[in-house]
Every structure is written in structure tokens, then in C-alpha cells.
C-alpha positions in Angstrom: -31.5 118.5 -75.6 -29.7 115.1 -75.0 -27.0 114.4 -76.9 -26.3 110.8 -78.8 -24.0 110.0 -76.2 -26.8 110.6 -73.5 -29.1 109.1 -75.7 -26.7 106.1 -75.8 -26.0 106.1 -72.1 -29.7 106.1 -71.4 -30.1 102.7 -73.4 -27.7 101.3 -71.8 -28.9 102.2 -68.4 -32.5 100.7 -69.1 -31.0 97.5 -71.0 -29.0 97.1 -67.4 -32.0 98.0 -65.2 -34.0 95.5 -67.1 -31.4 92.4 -66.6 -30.8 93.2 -63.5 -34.5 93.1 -62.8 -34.6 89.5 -65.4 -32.3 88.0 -62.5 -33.6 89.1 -59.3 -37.2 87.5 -61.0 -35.4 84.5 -62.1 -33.6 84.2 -58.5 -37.4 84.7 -56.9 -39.0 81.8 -58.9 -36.1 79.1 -58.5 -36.5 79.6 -54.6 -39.9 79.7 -54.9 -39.6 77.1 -57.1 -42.5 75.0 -54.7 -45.1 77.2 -54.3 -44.7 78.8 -58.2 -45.1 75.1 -59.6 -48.6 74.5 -57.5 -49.9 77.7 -58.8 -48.7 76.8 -62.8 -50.9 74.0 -62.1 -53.8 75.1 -60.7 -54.0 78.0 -63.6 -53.2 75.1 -66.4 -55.9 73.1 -65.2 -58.5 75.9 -65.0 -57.4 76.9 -68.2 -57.7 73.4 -70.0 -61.1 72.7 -68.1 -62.5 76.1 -68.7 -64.1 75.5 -72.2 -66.3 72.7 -70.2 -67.9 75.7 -68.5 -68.7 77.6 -71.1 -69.6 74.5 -73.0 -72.7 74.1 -70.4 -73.5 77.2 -69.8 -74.0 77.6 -73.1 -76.4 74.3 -73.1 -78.4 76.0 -70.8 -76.8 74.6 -67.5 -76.5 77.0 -64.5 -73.5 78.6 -63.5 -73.1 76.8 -60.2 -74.4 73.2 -61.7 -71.8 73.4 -64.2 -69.3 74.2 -62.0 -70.3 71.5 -59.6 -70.5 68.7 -62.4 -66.6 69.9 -63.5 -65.3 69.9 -60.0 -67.1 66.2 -59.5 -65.8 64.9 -62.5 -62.2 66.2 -61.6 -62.3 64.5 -58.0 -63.7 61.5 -59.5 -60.9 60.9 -61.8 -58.2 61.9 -59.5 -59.7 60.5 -56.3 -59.7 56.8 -58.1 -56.3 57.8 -59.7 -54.5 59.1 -57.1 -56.5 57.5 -54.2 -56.4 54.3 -55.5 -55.1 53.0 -58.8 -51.8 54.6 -58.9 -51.4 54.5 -55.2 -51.5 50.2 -55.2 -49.4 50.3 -58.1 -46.9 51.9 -56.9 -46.5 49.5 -53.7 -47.2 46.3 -56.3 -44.2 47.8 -58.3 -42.1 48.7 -54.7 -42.5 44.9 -53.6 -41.2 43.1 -56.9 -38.2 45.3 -57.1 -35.9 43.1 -56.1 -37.4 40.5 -58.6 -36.7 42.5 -60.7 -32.9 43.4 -59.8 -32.1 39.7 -59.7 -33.3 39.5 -63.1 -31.4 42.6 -64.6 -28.3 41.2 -62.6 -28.8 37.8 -64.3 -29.4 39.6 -67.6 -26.5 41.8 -67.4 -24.1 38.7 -66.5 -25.3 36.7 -69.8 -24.8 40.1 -71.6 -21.0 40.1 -70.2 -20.8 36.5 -70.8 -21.4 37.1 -74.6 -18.9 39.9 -74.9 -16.2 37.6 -73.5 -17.5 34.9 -76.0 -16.8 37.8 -78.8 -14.1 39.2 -77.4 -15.9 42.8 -76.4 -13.1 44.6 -74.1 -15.4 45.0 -71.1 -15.8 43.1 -67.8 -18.3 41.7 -65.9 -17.7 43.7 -62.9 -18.2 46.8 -64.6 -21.7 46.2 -66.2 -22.6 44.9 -63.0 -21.8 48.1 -61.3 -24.1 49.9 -63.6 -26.7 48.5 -62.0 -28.1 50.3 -58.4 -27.5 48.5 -54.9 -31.6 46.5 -54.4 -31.5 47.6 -50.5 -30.9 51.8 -52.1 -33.1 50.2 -55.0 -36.3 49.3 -52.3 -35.5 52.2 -49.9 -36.2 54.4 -53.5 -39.3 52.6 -53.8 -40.9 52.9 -50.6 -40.0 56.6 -50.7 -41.9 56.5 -54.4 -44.8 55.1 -52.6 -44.7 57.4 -49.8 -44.7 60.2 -51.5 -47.3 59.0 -53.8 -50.0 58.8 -51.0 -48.9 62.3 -49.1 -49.5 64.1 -52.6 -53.0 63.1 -52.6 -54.0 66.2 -50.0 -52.1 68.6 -52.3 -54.4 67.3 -55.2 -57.1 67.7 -53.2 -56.3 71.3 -52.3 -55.5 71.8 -55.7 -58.8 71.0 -57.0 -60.6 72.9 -54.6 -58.6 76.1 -56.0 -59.3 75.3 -59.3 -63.4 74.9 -58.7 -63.7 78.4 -56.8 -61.2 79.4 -60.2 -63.9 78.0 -62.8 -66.5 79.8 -60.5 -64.8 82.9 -61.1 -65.2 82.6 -64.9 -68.4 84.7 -65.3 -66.8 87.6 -63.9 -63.2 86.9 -65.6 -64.2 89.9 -68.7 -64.9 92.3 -66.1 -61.0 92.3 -65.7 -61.1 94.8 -69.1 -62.3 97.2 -67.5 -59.8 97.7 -64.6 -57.9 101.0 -64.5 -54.7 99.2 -65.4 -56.0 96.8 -67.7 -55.2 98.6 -71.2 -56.0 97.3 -74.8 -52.9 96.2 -75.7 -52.6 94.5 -71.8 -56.1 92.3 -72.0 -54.7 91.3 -75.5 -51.9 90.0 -74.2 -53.9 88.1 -71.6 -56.5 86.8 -74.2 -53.8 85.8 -76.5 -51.9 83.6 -73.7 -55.2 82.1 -72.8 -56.2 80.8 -76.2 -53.0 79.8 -76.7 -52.0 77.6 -73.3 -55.8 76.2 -73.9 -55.0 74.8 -77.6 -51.8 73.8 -76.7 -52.6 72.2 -73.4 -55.6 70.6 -74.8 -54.3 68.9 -77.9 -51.2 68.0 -75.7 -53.2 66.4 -73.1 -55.4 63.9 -75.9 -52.1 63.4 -78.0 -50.2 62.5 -74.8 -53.6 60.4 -73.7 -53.6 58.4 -76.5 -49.4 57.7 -76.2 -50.0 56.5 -72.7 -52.9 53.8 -74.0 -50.3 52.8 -76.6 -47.8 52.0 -74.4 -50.2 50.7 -71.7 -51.1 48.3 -74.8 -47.5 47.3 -76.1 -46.2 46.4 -72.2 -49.3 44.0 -71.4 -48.6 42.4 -74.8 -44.7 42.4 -74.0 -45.9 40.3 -70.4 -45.2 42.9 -68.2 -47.3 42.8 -65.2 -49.9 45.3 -64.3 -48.8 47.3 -61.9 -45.8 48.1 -63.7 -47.9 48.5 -66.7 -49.9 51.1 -65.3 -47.2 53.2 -63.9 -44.8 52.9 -67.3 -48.3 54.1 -69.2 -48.6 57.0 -66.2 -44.8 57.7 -66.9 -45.7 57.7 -71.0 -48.3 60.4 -70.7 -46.9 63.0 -68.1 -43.3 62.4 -70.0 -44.8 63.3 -73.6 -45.4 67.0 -72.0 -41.6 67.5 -72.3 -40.5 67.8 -75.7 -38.3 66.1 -77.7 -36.6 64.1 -74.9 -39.6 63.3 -72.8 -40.5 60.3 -74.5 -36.9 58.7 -75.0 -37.1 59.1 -71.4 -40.2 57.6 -71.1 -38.8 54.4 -72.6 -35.6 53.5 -71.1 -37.6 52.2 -67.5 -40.1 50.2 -69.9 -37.2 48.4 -72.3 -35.2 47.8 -68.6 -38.3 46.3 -67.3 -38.8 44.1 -70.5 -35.3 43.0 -70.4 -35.3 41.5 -66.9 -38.9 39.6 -67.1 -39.2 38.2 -70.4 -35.5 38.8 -72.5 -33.2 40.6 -75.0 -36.1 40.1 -77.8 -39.0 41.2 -75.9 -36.5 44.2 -74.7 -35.7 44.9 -78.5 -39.4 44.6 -79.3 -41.1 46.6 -77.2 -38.3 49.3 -77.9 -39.5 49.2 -81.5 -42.6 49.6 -80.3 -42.0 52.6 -78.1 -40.2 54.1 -81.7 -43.4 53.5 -83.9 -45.7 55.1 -80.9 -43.4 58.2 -80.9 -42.9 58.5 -84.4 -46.9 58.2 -85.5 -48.1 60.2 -83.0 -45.2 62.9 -82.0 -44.3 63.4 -85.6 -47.2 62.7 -87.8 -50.5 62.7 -85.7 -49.3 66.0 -83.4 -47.9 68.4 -86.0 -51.3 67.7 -88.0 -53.3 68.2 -84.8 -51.0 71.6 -83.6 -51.4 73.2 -87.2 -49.1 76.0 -88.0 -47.8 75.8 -84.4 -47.3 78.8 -81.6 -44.3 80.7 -83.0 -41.8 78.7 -80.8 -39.0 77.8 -82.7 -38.1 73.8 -82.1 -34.2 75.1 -80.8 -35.8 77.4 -78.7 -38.3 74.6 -77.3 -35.1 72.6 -76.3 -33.4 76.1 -74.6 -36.8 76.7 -72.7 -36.8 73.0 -71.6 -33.7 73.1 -69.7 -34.6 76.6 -68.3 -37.4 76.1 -67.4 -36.2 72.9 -66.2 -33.8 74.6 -63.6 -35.7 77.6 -62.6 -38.9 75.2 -61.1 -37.7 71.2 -61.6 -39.8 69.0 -63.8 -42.9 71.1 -63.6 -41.1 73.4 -65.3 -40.1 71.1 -68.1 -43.9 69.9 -68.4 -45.3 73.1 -69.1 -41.9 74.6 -70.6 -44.0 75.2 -73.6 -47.3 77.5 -72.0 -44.1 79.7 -70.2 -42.3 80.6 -73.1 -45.3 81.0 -74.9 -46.3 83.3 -72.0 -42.9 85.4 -72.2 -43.4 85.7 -75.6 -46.9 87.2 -75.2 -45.9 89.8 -72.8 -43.4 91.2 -76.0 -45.6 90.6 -78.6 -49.3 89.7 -79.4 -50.5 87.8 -82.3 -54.0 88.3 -81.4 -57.0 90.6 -81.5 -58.1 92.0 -78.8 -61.7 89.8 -78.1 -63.5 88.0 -75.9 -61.4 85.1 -73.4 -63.7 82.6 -74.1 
């Protein structure tokens, strides 16, 4: 019979064996960081578009018509998105960035010119050096735009995963019945899917309707279109990240206003970018997100820069779903029942 010591030894053994394990895991998915964000995709889509399936089936659709009509739908959006819209905007925006560098360099001298006038202890030199060199500021933009076009193939690949994924759905109970699939195991799984689905679906709308918002508030501010499009773009994949995702968000908008139309229209549209944030991250989305997923809001900032690390800003886009998902695998808030 083991005595406490043993007892005590053992513990400690397993608690070592198991953060030794945490690392090496940790290790794998930050040098796989590349090939582990495509696959977190490609499962969050098929997870968010999955209730459309069962949605038609339901009406009486067939299996492969359903599937067909998703997968059509998805390549529609993101062949006009990515193949097009976002695309020219991004060369639109590339080719009046050094309009725009002029003006932030004329901006920031009137700014240095007023502190002087009020006797602010800073010089003119060093706001001025705030400000990025416009031959590194065009070289970033026509590396934006280039890598803007080459993603389009990755998409492409992507949504052909995901259709043969939603295919799969019919057969995705039969996974109960595996030898290694126990009760408490397909729980788990049900539990993470039901979660990442309401949180990534209500994300998606609230962070939808941010996006229009801010589309909105630039065009009214006189910002031009192409840069209108791209800060709404930057609004809507930024509101994914909590808490600092849509501060950051705001800081390229308010620059932009600032060169093209003034300090007022700057100030403005920052009030505007408050308001947006405030009515729809702090009213609208806690109403929409109920009780909430168990995830503490320090431990949403923690898994933010984790997650952040171990895979880049994927990571921090669907910090969320992952802790979410660690926190499944240790305990289950839900019935064991039926993934749909």
C-alpha cells in the first residue's frame, strides 16, 4: 500500500508529465502556427454555416442540393469580395497613399505649429518622425495588395474543404458510436459545437452590423470609397477580438479623417467610432450573448494575447471558441444530445 509520500510523489509526477506535455503541444501549434490557423477556419466556418444545412434539409431540400446551394452562396460572396471588391480597393487605397502622407505631414506641422503658439514642450521634428517614410509607406501598400490577390486561391481551397465538411454532416452522429467515443467524450464535443456556433453566429451579425456603421459614419465624414470599404472590412474582422479590437479598429479611420478633411471631422468621426462601440459592444451584444459562455472578461483578455502568440491574429479572432474549447475538454456544461 502506497504511502502519503508515494501518494504525494505520484501527483507530482502526473502534474509534471502533464506540463511538460502542455508545452511540447504549445511549442507544436506556434510552429505550426500556418497550417493550424487554416484548419481553425475551415472548422469555424463549417460550424457557423452548418445550421443552413439542417435548415433545408429540414424544408425538405436534398442532402446534396443543400449542400450545393451553401457552397454557391459561399463562393458567390467571397468570389465578389475577395475577387473583386476588396481586391480594387486595396490598389485604390495603395495609389493615394502618398496623398495621404502629404496631408498627415501637413496636418502634423499645423499641430506643432499650435503647440509652439501655446507653448507645448515638443518640436516639430519629432511629431514629424512619428509619421512613416511614403516610399516604406507605398512599398507596404503594394505588399497589402499583393497579398490580397495571392490569398484568393487559399479561400478558394478553403471553401472547397468546407463544402465536402457540410457534406459530411449526415454522417457526423455516427461519430457516437466509435469505440473511443465515450459519453462523457461526444458531450464534450456537442457542448463545443453549440457553443462555437452561438458564439460565432451572434459575433458574426453583431460585428456585421459594426462594420455597416462605420462604412456609414466614414462616407458621411468624406472619406473616399475605397478607403471606406477597407476601414468597414477592418471594423468587422477587428470586432472578433475583444475588448481591444475595435480601439484598434479606429485609430486608421480617425488618421485617415484627419489628413482629408481636418481636426473636427477627425474628432467627429472618433465620437462616432465611440457611440458604435458603446451601443453595440456593450448594450446590443451582452443582450444578444445572454448569460454568456463561462469565460471570465480577465480571462478573455489572457486568452487574447495567448492565443495571440501561439497562432498570430487568427488566434486573437477566434481567442474566444479556443478557450471555450479548453474549457470543454475539463468540464461540460451540457447534456449529452444530438450536434445539431
Amino acid at each position: 500500500m502506497p504511502t502519503d509520500e508515494g501518494k504525494k510523489g505520484e501527483k507530482a509526477l502526473r502534474w509534471l508529465l502533464g506540463a511538460a506535455a502542455a508545452v511540447v503541444v504549445i511549442g507544436g501549434l506556434h510552429a505550426a502556427a500556418g497550417l493550424v490557423t487554416r484548419v481553425l477556419l475551415i472548422a469555424f466556418v463549417a460550424i457557423l454555416v452548418s445550421p443552413v444545412y439542417y435548415f433545408l434539409v429540414r424544408r425538405r431540400v436534398p442532402a446534396w442540393a443543400a449542400v450545393a446551394m451553401i457552397v454557391v452562396a459561399m463562393a458567390g460572396v467571397c468570389g465578389y469580395g475577395l475577387g473583386y471588391a476588396i481586391p480594387r480597393a486595396v490598389i485604390n487605397f495603395s495609389k493615394s497613399l502618398p496623398r495621404y502622407h502629404d496631408q498627415i505631414v501637413r496636418a502634423a506641422g499645423e499641430a506643432a505649429g499650435w503647440m509652439e503658439e501655446n507653448d507645448v514642450p515638443f518640436h516639430k521634428e519629432d511629431l514629424v518622425a512619428l509619421i512613416p517614410d511614403k516610399a516604406e509607406l507605398i512599398r507596404a501598400g503594394r505588399r497589402t495588395a499583393t497579398w490580397t490577390i495571392s490569398v484568393t486561391g487559399d479561400i478558394v481551397l478553403m471553401l472547397v474543404i468546407v463544402g465536402f465538411l457540410i457534406a459530411d454532416l449526415p454522417r457526423l452522429p455516427r461519430m457516437q458510436h466509435l469505440p473511443f467515443m465515450t459519453e462523457s467524450r461526444w458531450r464534450i464535443v456537442v457542448g463545443f459545437v453549440h457553443d462555437v456556433r452561438r458564439y460565432l453566429g451572434i459575433k458574426t451579425v453583431v460585428s456585421a452590423a459594426t462594420g455597416l456603421c462605420i462604412w456609414a459614419g466614414v462616407r458621411v465624414a468624406g472619406i473616399d470609397p475605397s478607403a471606406s470599404l477597407l476601414l468597414a472590412l477592418a471594423a468587422f474582422l477587428l470586432n472578433f477580438v475583444p475588448a481591444i479590437g475595435s480601439v484598434i479598429a479606429a485609430v486608421p479611420g480617425i488618421a485617415i479623417a484627419l489628413s482629408a478633411s481636418g481636426t473636427g471631422t477627425a474628432a467627429a468621426l472618433a465620437v462616432w467610432y465611440l457611440v458604435v462601440n458603446q451601443i453595440i459592444g456593450n448594450i446590443l451584444e451582452p443582450r444578444f450573448m445572454g448569460s454568456g459562455f463561462g469565460v471570465s472578461p480577465a480571462v478573455v483578455m489572457i486568452s487574447v494575447l495567448f492565443w495571440g502568440w501561439v497562432l498570430g491574429p487568427v488566434g486573437m479572432l477566434f481567442a474566444v471558441p479556443l478557450t471555450m474549447a479548453v474549457r470543454g475538454t475539463l468540464v461540460s456544461r451540457h447534456p449529452a444530445g444530438d450536434i445539431r
